[in-house]
N, C-alpha and C positions, 0 to 999 in steps of 0.2 A: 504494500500500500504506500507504505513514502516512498521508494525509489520510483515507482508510476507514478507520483504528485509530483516528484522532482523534478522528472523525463517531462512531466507535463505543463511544469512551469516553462521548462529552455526550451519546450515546443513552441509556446505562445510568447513569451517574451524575449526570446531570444540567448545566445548563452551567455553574454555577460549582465546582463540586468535579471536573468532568469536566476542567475547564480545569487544575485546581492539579494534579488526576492525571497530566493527560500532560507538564506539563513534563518528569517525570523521563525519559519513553519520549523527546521530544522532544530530549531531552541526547542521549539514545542512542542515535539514528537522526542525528544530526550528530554525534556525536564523531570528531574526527580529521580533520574536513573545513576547509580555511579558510576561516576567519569564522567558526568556529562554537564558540568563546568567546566573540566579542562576541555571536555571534544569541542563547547563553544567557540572556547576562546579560540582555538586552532581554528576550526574550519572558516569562525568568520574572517580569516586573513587569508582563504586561499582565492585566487582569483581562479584558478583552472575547473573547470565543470567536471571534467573527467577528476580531478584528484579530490575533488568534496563528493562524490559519488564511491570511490576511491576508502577517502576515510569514515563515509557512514560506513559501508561495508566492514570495517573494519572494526568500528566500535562496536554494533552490533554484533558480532562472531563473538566476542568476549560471553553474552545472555546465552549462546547456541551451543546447548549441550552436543550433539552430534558433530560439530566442528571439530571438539577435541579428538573423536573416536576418527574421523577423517584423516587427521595430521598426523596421527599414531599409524594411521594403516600403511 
């Protein structure tokens, strides 16, 4: 669901203004989660679409049990 709202903002607004637009959604689809002061603070300085797509991905893995069993295999 957020990576399709993400994909769907840089659809419609293009990908540097799509990108400034979803930080705020991005605040609010991790808030309350841990880590997710620091992922703020990071992702709102990245300018590249693919590398905030990049580190949602990456925050999110941390919550994904079956990631671990993945990286083991």
């Amino acid at each position: 669901m957020i990576v399709a709202h993400y994909h769907e903002m840089l659809d419609h607004y293009g990908a540097v203004t799509g990108v400034n637009m979803a930080r705020k959604h991005l605040g609010w689809y991790t808030k309350g989660l841990h880590g997710s002061a620091e992922f703020r603070n990071t992702v709102n300085f990245i300018d590249d679409h693919r590398a905030v797509l990049a580190s949602l991905a990456e925050f999110y893995a941390r919550f994904d049990p079956s990631a671990d069993r993945r990286a083991a295999a």
